[in-house]
C-alpha positions in Angstrom: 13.3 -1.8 10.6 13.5 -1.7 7.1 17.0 -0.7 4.9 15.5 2.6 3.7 15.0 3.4 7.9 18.4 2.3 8.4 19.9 4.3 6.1 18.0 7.2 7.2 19.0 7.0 10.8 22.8 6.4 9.4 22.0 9.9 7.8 20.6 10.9 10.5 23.4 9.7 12.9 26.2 11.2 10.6 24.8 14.9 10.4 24.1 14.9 14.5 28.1 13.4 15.1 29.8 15.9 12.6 32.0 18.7 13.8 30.3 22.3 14.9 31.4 25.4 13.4 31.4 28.1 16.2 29.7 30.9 16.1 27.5 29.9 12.9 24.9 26.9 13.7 26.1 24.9 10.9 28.1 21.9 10.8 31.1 20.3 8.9 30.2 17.6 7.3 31.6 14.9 5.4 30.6 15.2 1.6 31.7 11.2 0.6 29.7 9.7 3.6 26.6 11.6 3.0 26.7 11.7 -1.0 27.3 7.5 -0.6 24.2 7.1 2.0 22.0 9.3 -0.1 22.9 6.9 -2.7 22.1 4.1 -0.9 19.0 5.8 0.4 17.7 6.0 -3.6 18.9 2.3 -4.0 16.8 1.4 -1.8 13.4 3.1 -2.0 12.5 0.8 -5.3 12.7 -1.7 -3.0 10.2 0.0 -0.8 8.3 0.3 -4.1 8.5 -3.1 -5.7 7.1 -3.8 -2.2 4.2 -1.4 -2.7 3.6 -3.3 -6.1 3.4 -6.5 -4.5 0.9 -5.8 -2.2 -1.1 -4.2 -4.9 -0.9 -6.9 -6.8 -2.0 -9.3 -3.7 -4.4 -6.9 -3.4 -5.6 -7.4 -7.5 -5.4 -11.5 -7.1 -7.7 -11.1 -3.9 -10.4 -8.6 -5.9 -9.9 -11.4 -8.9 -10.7 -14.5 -7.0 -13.2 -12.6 -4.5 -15.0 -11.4 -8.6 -14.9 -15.2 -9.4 -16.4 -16.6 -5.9 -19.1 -13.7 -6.2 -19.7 -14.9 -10.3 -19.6 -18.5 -9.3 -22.3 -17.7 -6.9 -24.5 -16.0 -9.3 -23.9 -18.8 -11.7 -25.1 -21.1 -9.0 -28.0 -18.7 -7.9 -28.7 -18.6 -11.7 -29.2 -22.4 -12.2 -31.2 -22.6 -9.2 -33.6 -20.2 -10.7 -33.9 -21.7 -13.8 -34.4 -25.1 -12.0 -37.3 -23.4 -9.9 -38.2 -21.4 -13.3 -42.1 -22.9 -12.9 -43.0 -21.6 -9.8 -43.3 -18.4 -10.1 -43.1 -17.2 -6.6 -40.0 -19.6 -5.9 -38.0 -18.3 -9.4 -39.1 -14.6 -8.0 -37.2 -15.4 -4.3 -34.2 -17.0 -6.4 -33.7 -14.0 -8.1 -33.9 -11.9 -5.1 -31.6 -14.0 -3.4 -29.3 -14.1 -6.1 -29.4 -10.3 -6.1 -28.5 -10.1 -2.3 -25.6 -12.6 -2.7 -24.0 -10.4 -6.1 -24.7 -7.4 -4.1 -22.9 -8.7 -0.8 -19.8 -10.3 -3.0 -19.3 -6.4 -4.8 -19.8 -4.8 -1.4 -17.0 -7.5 0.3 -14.4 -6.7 -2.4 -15.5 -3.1 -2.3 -14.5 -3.1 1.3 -11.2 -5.1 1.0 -10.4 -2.9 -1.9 -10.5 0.0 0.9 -9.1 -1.7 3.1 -5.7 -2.7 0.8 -5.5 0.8 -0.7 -6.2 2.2 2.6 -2.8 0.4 4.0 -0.9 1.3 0.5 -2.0 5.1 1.4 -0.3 4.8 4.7 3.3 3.0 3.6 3.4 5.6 0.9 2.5 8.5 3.0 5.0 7.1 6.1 7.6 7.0 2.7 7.1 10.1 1.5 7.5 12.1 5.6 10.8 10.1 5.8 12.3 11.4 2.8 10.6 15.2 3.3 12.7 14.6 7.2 15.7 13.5 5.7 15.4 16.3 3.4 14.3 19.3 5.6 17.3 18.2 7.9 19.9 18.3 4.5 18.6 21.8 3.6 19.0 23.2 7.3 22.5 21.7 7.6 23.6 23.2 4.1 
């Protein structure tokens, strides 16, 4: 469980142990505590975001080397060519070939690309419902 979770359930556990007012549906609660947890709460979410950064920037070092594996391939695929450059049928299946391989390397870090975003989406969205909770439950105890 991450700090920002913890903090949240601290919230969480503060609002559900305060004192009832009768009659009214609202509760008393203690202005320090939950001013000094909803500070700690925005202390901690640019962790939550510097951790977002860092798996985007994974994600950019993966697309990086994935680009130069795919351009060292061509490079290769390219020299082979040129090496088979008299035979006309060969150089025509090297260049094939060395289309299928680019076109396979853009399509892998297509796919990863999805993929990383794809898991970025979800931390951000799970980020973004706890703090719309946390919220909802500070309006309807105000």
């Amino acid at each position: 469980m991450n700090n920002t979770q913890k903090i949240i359930e601290l919230l969480e556990k503060t609002v559900m142990s305060s004192s009832n007012l009768p009659f009214t549906g609202k509760v008393l609660l203690n202005r320090e505590k939950i001013y000094s947890l909803i500070e700690e709460l925005r202390e901690s979410l640019p962790q939550e975001f510097n951790q977002a950064k860092r798996i985007v920037s994974e994600k950019q070092i993966v697309l990086e080397d994935t680009q130069k594996e795919a351009s060292k391939i061509l490079d290769i695929a390219k020299s082979e060519a040129s090496r088979l450059i008299e035979e006309s049928t060969i150089t025509k299946a090297a260049q094939i070939k060395a289309e299928e391989i680019v076109k396979q390397g853009e399509e892998e870090v297509k796919r990863h690309a999805i993929s990383v975003l794809n898991q970025l989406k979800g931390i951000v969205e799970k980020l973004l419902s706890e703090i719309e909770k946390e919220k909802s439950k500070l309006e309807q105890n105000l």
